[in-house]
C-alpha positions in Angstrom: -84.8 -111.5 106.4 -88.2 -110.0 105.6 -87.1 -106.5 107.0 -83.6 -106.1 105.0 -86.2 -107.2 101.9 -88.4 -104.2 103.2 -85.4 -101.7 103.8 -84.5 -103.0 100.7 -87.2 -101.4 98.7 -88.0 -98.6 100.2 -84.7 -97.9 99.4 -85.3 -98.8 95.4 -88.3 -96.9 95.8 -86.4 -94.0 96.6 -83.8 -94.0 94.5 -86.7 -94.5 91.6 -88.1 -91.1 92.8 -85.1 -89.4 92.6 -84.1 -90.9 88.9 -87.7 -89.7 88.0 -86.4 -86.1 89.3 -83.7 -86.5 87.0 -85.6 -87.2 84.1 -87.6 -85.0 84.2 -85.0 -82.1 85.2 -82.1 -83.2 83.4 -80.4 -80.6 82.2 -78.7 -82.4 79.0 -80.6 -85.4 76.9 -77.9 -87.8 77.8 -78.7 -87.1 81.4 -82.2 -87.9 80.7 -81.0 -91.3 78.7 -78.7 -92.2 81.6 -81.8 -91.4 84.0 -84.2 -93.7 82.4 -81.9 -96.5 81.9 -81.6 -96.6 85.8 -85.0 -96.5 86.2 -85.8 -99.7 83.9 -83.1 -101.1 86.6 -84.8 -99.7 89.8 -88.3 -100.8 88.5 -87.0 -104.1 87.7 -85.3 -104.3 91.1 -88.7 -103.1 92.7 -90.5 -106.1 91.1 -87.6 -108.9 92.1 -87.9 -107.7 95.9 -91.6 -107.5 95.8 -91.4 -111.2 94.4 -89.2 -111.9 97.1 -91.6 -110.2 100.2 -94.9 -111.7 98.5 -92.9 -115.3 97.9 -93.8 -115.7 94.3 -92.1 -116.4 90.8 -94.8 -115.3 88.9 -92.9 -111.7 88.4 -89.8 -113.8 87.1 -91.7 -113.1 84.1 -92.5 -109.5 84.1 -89.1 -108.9 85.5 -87.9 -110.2 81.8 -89.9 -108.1 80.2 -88.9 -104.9 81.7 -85.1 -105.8 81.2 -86.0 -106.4 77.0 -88.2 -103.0 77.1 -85.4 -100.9 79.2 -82.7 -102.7 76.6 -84.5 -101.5 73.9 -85.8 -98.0 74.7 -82.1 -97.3 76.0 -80.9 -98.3 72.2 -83.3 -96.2 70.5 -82.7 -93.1 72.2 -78.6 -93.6 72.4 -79.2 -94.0 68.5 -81.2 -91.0 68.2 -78.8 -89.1 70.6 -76.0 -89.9 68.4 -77.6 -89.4 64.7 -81.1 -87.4 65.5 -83.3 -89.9 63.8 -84.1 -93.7 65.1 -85.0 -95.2 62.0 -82.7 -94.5 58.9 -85.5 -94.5 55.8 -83.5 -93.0 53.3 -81.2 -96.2 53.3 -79.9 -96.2 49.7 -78.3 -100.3 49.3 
């Protein structure tokens, strides 16, 4: 089991070069969105397999945290995709 675990990541780790490729080379910002939103999901599976291969929960934890952070930087730039400003300051209520 410990080698499909291995295959497994070097695998992830690929596919997390290649979506770095993309983001940086992207040729439209929503291709550059798209791009980092799979990273936040390869770096989070990265971190679950090494869990797995070193036998640990400790990076349950950190694993969280990456899924919040990857939530919430994909938000922000979809919102400033679709108006060209995150945070609305002239909000007149």
């Amino acid at each position: 089991m410990m080698t499909f675990y291995w295959v497994a990541l070097m695998i992830v780790s690929c596919a997390f070069a290649a979506l770095l490729f993309r983001l940086v080379k992207g040729p439209t910002v929503a291709d550059r969105v798209v791009a980092l939103d799979a990273l936040g999901v390869a770096l989070v599976s990265i971190v679950a397999l090494l869990s797995l291969i070193i036998g640990t929960e400790f990076f349950l934890e950190i694993i969280l945290l990456l899924s919040i952070l990857s939530f919430i930087g994909t938000t922000a730039f979809a919102k400033f995709i679709e108006r060209g400003e995150i945070f609305d300051r002239n909000n007149n209520r």
